[in-house]
C-alpha positions, 0 to 999 in steps of 0.5 A: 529495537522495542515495540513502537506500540507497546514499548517491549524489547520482546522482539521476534524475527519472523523474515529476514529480507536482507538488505536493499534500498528504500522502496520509492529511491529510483534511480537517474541515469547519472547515478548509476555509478554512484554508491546505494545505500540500503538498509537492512529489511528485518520484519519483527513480530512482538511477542507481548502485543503481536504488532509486526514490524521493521526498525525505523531505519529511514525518516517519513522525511526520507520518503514522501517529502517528494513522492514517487507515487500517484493514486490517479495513475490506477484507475482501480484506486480512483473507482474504489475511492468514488465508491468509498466516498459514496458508501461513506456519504450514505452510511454517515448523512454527510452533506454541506455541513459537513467536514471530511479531512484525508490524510495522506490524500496523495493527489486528490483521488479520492476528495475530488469525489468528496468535492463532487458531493458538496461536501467540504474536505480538506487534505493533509499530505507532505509530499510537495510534488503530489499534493501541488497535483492535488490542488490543480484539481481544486482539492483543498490540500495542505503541505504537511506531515500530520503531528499533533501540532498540525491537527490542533492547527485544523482543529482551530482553523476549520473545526472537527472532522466528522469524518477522517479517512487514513488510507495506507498510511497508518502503516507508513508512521514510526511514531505510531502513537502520537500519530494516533493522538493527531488524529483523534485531535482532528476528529469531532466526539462523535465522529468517525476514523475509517482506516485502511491498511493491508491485513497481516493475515494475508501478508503471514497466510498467503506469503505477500512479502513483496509488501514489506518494504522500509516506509511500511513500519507496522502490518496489522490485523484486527486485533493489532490495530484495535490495540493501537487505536485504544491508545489514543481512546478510539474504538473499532466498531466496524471492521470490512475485509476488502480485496485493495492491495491483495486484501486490507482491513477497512477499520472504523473506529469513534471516540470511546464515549460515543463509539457504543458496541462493535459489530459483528463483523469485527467478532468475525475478523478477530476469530478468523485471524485467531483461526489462521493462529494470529492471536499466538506468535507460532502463527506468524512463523508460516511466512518465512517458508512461503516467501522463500517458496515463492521465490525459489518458483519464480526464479526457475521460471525466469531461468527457464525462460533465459535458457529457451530464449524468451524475452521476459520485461516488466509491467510496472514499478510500484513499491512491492515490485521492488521489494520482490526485485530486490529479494529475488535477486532479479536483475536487467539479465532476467527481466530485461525492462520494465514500463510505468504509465506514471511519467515520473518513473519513466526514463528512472532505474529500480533501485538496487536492481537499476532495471531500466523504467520505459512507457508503456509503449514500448511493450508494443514495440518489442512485443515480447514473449512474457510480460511479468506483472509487478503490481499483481494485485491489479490483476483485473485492471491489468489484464483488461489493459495487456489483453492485446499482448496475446495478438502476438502470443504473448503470456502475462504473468502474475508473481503472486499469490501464486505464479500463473499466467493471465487468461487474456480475452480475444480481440473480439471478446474485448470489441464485444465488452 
């Protein structure tokens, strides 16, 4: 393995998570007995550029040409896209002369409020089955995994881009570089690439190993993804801490020639990172431990709950949740099911874990003692949801940052709101 950033073979292990399948293989019924492949899942950090990251061992192909995942399904993310959107019209000037291109754009949960504003868009997303619910909500969305190829093909069909969102994917690309040229093929000389993607700082400082997963090829801080962009003469000029996915980076970046001097903001990031000790490699060696602390405390939690009799089930399936299964050791014995509002998870098996995935609905029906929340980082929006599960004593659980149980508002604490 060598650097898909700076080509070194100075490569180091910094968490070793064993081997488990991809993140987003559920399982059907009929194939439960059936052999699983999985693949070993190493996080690295290089040593000459500090870009973390994982072999390539599964194609983008593999993942997102059908896709188990549907923004819309949270409202958190549909209310944090209309606000980007918002912010983004007002700090850029965009209008009906515009032209905004996401890429990934799942199924239009952040350009149908590009749409809205009368703004023209277009998204760019290969999964077939997301991106046909895209265009039932009249998003203008093309089949397509983004290469250079594809860019030059809206370039010439629709003109350049003043403004390009990349939310959470640049993580998902093996081939970073020529990832990087596309987009900088799609944008107009003084327009502008916003990215967002979890920030390594968090994943290294608060030990969010449940973020590490096969399709997830690199983790960034600012320094790593300011290197990454320069090669392709894109420049971060602005840099937002925001709290999505357990806490991300929202890079702006411009074309060298018009990107002038970075803000603050950028200065700041870069000397909290380098005060967490991110700039060096020993800084990175802090996650081992906390994963595996983690871990240790979540499983005595389960166990303690088997020995006393309590019913412990599952709310959500999203990738981390997986990850955190899969390395916990955590199977149908300590979380007897788990639920998902998506109704393409419904009636599927975690894979690897192959605990059973049911609707919502059926948390009510068994009113169990503990709901452990798998997508911990929508704890406001879960707990706003779950609040009714306390009517009958039951306890929300979050595995992460730290395992605590939810305060859950009243019944007439929730009539009041």
């Amino acid at each position: 393995m060598r650097c898909r950033l700076c080509d070194s073979n100075r490569l180091l292990s910094v968490l070793d998570l064993g081997a488990s399948p991809p993140s987003q293989s559920f399982l059907t019924a009929d194939r439960l007995d059936a052999p699983e492949p999985t693949f070993p899942l190493h996080l690295r950090l290089c040593q000459s550029c500090l870009l973390l990251q994982v072999p390539a061992l599964i194609t983008s192909e593999d993942t997102f040409t059908e896709y188990a995942y549907f923004s819309s399904y949270s409202d958190t993310w549909v209310q944090h896209a209309k606000r980007f959107v918002d912010d983004a019209a007002g700090r850029l000037g965009l209008g009906p002369e515009s032209f905004v291109v996401e890429v990934a754009s799942n199924d239009g949960y952040l350009l149908q409020h590009v749409l809205a504003a009368g703004i023209p868009c277009l998204g760019i997303e290969p999964s077939v089955n997301v991106g046909a619910a895209a265009r039932k909500r009249g998003v203008p969305t093309q089949t397509s995994f983004l290469d250079e190829e594809v860019a030059r093909g809206v370039r010439a069909e629709m003109g350049p881009a003043d403004l390009v969102v990349a939310n959470n994917v640049y993580a998902h690309i093996p081939d970073l570089l020529g990832f990087t040229r596309s987009l900088r093929e799609l944008l107009s000389d003084d327009g502008w690439l916003s990215i967002e993607v979890h920030h390594a700082l968090n994943l290294v400082a608060l030990g969010q190993f449940d973020t590490i997963y096969h399709e997830h090829f690199q983790y960034y801080t600012v320094l790593s993804i300011t290197r990454a962009l320069a090669t392709a003469g894109l420049k971060v000029v602005d840099v937002e801490l925001i709290p999505t996915h357990g806490g991300s980076i929202r890079a702006w970046a411009r074309p060298q020639e018009s990107a002038g001097a970075p803000s603050e903001r950028v200065t700041e990031a870069l000397r909290i990172e380098e005060q967490e000790g991110l700039h060096h490699v020993d800084g990175y060696l802090q996650l081992r431990p906390r994963a595996e602390a983690i871990r240790q405390e979540l499983l005595r939690y389960l166990l303690d709950c088997r020995a006393v009799g309590k019913r412990v089930v599952g709310y959500g399936a999203p990738a981390k949740g997986n990850t955190l299964l899969n390395y916990c050791g955590i199977r149908s014995d300590l979380l007897e099911y788990t639920v998902d509002l998506n109704p393409y998870k419904q009636g599927m098996f975690t894979p690897g874990t192959r605990i059973p995935i049911l609707d919502p609905i059926q948390i009510d029906k068994d009113q169990p003692e503990v709901v452990l929340a798998l997508p911990w980082n929508l704890e406001p929006e879960l707990v706003r949801q779950l609040a009714h599960i306390a009517e009958w004593g039951g306890e929300l659980v979050f595995p992460l940052p730290t395992l605590h149980s939810a305060a859950l508002p009243s019944r007439q604490q929730r009539e009041g709101e």
